[in-house]
N, C-alpha and C positions, 0 to 999 in steps of 0.2 A: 504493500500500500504506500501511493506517496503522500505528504506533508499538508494537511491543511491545521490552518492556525488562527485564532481567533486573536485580532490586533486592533488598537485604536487610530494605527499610524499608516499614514498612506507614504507610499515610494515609490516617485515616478519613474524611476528605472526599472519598474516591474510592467511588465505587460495590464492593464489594466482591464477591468469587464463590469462593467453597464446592466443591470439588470433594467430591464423594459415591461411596463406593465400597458394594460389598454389602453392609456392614457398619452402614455410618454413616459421618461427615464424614473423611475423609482428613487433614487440619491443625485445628489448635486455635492459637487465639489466647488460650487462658486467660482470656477475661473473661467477660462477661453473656452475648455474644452465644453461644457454647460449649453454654450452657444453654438458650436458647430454640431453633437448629439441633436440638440434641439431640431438643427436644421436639416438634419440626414438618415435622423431613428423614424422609420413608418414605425405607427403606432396599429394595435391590432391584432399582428403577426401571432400566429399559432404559438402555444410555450414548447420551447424546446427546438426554437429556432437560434441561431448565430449568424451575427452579423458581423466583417471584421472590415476592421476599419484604420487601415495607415497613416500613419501621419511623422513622415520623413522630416528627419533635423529638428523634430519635436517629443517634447517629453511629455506625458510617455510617447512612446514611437508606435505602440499598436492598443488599440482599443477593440474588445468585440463587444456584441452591444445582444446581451442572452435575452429572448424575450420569455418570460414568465404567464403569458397568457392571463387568465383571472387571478395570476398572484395567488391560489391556495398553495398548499402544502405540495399538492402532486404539480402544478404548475414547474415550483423550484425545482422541486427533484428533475423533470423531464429540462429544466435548463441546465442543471448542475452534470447528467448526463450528457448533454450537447457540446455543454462546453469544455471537458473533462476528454473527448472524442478531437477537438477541434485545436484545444494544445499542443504543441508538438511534447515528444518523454520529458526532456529533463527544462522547460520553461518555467519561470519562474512568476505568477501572477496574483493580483489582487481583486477580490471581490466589493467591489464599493455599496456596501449595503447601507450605511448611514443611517437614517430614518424609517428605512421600512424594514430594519431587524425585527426579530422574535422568537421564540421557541420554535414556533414550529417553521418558520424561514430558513434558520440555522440549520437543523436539523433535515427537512426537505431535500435544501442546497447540497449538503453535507452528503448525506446518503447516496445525491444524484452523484455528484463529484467522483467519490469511491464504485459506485456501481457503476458508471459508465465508461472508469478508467478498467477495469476489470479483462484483465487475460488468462486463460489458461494457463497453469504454473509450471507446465510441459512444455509449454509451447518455445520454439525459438529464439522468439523476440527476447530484447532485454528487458529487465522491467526495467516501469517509470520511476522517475524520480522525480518528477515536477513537485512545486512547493505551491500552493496557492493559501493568501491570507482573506481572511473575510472579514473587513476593517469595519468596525462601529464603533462610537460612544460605549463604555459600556458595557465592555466585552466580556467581562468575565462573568457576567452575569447570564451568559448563554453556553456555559463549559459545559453544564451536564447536558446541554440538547449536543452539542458536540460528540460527548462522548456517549451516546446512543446512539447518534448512526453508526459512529467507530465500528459501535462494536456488534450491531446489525448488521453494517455491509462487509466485517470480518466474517460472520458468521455465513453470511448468505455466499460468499465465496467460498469459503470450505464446504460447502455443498455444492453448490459450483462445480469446486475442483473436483469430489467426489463420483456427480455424474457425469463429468467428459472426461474421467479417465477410459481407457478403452478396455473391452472385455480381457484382451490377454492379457493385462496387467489385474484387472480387479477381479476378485471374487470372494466368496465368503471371509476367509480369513484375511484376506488384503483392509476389506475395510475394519473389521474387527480389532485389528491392530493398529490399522489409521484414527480409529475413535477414540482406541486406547492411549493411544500419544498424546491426542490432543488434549482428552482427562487429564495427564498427569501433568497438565501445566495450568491446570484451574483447580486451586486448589479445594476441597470439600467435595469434589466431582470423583465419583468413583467407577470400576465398571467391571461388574460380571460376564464371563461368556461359558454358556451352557450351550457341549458339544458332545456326540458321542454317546455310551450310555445317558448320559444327562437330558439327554430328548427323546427316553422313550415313552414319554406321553404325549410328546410331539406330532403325531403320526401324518399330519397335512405338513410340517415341514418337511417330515421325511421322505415321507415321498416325492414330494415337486422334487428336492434334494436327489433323489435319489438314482437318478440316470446318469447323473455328472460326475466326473474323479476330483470335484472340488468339491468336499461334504459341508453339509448346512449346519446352521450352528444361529443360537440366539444369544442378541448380544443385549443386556440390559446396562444400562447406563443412569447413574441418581445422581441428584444434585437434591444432598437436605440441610440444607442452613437450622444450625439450632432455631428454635422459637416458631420453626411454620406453621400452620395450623390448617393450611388447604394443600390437600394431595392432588395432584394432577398425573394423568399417565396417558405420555405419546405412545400412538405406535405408528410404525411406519415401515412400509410393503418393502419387501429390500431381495426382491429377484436382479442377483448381478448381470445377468444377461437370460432373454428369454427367447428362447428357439420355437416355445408352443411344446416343448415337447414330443408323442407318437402324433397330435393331431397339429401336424407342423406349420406354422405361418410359409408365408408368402418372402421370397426374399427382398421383394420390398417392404414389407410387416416386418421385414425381421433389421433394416437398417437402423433403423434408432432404440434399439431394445437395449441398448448399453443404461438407457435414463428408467427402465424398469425398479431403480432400486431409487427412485427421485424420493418417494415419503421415507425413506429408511433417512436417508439423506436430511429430509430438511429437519427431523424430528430430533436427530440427533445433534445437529449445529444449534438447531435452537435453544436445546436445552447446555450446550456447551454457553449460548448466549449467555441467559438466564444466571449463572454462574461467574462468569464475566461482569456481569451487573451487582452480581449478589442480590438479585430476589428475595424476598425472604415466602415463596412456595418451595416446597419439596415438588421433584417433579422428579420422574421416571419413565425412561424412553428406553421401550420395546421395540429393538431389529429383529425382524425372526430374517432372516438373510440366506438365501439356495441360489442356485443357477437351476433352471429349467431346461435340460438340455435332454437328447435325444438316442439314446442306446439301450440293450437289453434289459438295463437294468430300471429303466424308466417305467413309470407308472401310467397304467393306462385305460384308457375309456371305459365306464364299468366297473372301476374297482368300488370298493367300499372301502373308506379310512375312519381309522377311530379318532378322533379329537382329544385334544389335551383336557376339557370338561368331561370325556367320556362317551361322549354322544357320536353317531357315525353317518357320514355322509355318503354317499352315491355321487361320484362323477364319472360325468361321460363326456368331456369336452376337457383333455390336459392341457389345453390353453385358457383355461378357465382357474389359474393355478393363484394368483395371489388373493383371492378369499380362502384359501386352505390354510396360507400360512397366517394370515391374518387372524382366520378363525380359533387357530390355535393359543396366538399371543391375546387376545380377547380372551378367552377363559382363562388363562394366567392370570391376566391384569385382575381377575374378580380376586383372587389372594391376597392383592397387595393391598386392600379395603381404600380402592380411589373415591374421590370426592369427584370426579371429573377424568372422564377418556374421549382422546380424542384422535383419531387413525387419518394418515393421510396415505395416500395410495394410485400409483398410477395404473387404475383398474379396467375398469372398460373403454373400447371404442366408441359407446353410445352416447356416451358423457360429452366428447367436445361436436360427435355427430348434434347433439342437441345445443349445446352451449358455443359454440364453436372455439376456436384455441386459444383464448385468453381469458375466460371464465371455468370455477371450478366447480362440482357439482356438492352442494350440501347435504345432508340425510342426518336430519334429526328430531325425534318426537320433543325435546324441550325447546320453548320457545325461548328461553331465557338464555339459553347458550348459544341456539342458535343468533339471534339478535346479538351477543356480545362476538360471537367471530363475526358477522356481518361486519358490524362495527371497526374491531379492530383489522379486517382487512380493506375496509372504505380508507382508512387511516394511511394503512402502508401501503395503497396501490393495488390491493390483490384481491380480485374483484372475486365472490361468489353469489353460487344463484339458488337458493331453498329448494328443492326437492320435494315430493312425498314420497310418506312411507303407506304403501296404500295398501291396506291390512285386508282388503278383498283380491289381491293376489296370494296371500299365504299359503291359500290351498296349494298353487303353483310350484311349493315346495317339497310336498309330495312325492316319498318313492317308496315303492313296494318293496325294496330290500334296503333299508336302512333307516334310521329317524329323519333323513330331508334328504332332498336333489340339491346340488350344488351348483348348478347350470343350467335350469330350466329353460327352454328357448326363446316362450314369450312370457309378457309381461314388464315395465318399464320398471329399474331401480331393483331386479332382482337381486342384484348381488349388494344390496347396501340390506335389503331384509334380509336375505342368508345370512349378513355377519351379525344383524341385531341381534339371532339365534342365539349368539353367544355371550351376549351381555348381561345375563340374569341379574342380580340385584342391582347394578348400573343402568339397565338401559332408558332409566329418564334422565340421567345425565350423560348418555355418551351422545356423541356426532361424528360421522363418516365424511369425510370429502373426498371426493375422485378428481386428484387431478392429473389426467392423462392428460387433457388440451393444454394448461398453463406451464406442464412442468418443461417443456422442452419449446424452444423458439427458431425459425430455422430466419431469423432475420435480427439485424442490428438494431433497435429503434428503440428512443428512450431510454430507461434505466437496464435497458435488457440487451444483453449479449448473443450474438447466435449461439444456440447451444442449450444445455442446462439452464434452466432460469433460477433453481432456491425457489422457486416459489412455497409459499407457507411459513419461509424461516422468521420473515419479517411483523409477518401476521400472527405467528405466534406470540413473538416477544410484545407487541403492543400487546394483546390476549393476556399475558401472563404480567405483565407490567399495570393492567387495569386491576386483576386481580389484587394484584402489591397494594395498590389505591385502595382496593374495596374493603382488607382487613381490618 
């Protein structure tokens, strides 16, 4: 990550940057420059637009002029992304915020700036080191919105970097040991991983697991600051690559199955957030973590598996495989006595068929939870849309050799009721989201990178930061 710094002091040897709201310039520096902005900033311009602006044998030498559209929160962000893109690595620049400072400006900006400078930690390129200062009256008075996006769009990149590593390198134990690392430099954060005997009540992770010579394994991860008094528990879908297994996708179905383990992903950074903040919720994040892959030893159409609650499903469709592993870490989580479960998961195709790739699909009987993630993802950007659980399809789940079908054909939201199956004394407080459509972007634009998006990590931490509030 490069340098942003909250300063009172403007230095015209830095590059400087113009926020532009509907109106016109949002700060004034009261000299020349004032005047020629005036005359050269269209007013209007979409946010997250850049505008750059030379000005030879004069200090400063370059001006871009970031337009913020209605000035909200998501305005900044999509200019602090623009202009974050529009830098060159190692420049060095000043954000003249002045008067239209605030929490949530800072913060916005802040977030935009880091998420849009955002690459791949693989990748070739060198990283950036660009410095930008974001100069107000004031300033210190806006650290802690500083250091929340920090340590959001920290977060949100090691998820990130999680799902664009490529299948040869990641699989179960790859990430298990990546999560584990990054545990042991927040301190209070710990982390179990049950593998091996230790899942034989596993039986829907074993099996998805079970075709692949990379074996499955659940990784539990806590963060319990003395004093909490609300349990929360992620879980998040964590197939490292999915082939469909015997009932085989498409090999264009099968190009982007690397971001299969996107909720594993974001559930785990978030709660690494969370810890980074020092929250004061206890929170626990459930990986159940397999590769779905395709040889004799693979589980297939028709079998019967027993659940970690005891209960046995009927599948006929092994690409129908992350409600198995899910279903299993769902009856776990009922042990851990949660006050709050909440599963993210890149599950079905029908989800971004309905929503299309930038909304994520909700499924949840409480309204109160529901409405609080709405909320905190209106906040971060990360847009979801209410589902039902429509309790006249139940029947639908129905099979003659086992307590349910795990795949039934029709029916809308199947697979968010299969996993409520398994929420007995929680399930008026858990909530499903599928995000297949938002978790992967195959375009640059705004705070999002082609690639893995993090989606959910950001929406958590505001989620879990309301929480902190509501104690």
């Amino acid at each position: 990550m490069y340098l942003i710094r909250l300063t009172d002091r403007l230095d015209d040897d830095r590059t400087r940057i113009v926020p532009i709201g509907a109106t016109g310039p949002l700060s004034h520096d009261d000299g020349e420059l004032d005047a020629e902005i005036a005359e050269l900033a269209p007013a209007g311009l979409s946010a997250g637009t850049v505008q750059e602006f030379p000005r030879p044998l004069r200090r400063p030498a370059k001006v871009l002029l970031a337009h913020v559209g209605a000035g909200d929160e998501a305005g900044w962000r999509a200019a602090g992304a623009a202009v974050a893109r529009a830098l060159p690595g190692d420049e060095e620049a000043q954000v003249l915020l002045g008067e239209a400072a605030s929490a949530e400006v800072v913060r916005g900006l802040s977030e935009g700036l880091w998420l849009g400078g955002y690459r791949y930690r693989d990748a070739r390129e060198e990283p950036r080191t660009a410095e930008v200062d974001l100069v107000t009256s004031g300033s210190e008075a806006y650290a802690g919105s500083l250091t929340q996006a920090q340590v959001a769009a920290r977060a949100t990149w090691l998820a990130r970097d999680l799902i664009n590593t490529p299948p040869s390198i990641k699989n179960p134990d790859w990430i298990a040991e990546e999560v584990s690392g990054a545990a042991a430099k927040r301190p209070g954060a710990s982390v179990r991983v049950l593998a091996g005997d230790e899942l034989a009540r596993f039986g829907g992770l074993r099996a998805v697991g079970g075709g692949s010579r990379f074996k499955p394994c659940l990784v539990e991860l806590t963060w319990a600051p003395p004093g909490a008094t609300t349990h929360v528990v992620l879980v998040g879908k964590g197939i490292t690559f999915d082939s469909g297994g015997i009932s085989i996708k498409t090999r264009e179905g099968m190009k982007r199955m690397k971001n299969d383990m996107a909720g594993a992903a974001a559930v785990a950074a978030a709660t690494l957030g969370a810890a980074e903040l020092g929250l004061p919720v206890r929170i626990t994040a459930l990986l159940p973590l397999a590769e779905n892959a395709v040889s004799g030893a693979a589980y297939r159409p028709g079998d019967v598996i027993t659940h970690y609650d005891g209960t046995t499903s009927e599948t006929t469709n092994s690409d129908a495989e992350g409600r198995l592993v899910l279903a299993d870490a769902l009856g776990y989580a009922a042990g851990l006595d949660p006050d709050v479960v909440i599963d993210l998961a890149t599950l079905t195709g029908a989800a971004p068929v309905a929503l299309g790739p930038s909304i994520a699909a909700l499924y949840s009987d409480s309204d109160e939870l529901a409405t609080a993630l709405q909320r905190a993802g209106a906040e971060a950007g990360e847009r979801m849309w209410r589902m039902p659980l429509n309790a006249d399809y139940h029947e639908l789940l129905r099979s003659d050799v086992a307590d349910r079908h795990s795949s039934p054909t029709h029916g809308g939201g199947m697979a968010a009721l299969f996993l409520r199956e398994f929420t007995g004394s929680y399930a008026d407080r858990w909530a499903h989201l599928d995000i297949a459509g938002p978790a992967w972007t195959d375009t640059t634009e705004g705070e999002l990178t082609r690639g893995g998006t993090g989606w959910g990590v950001r929406m958590l931490l505001r989620f879990l930061s309301a929480l902190d509030r509501s104690q």
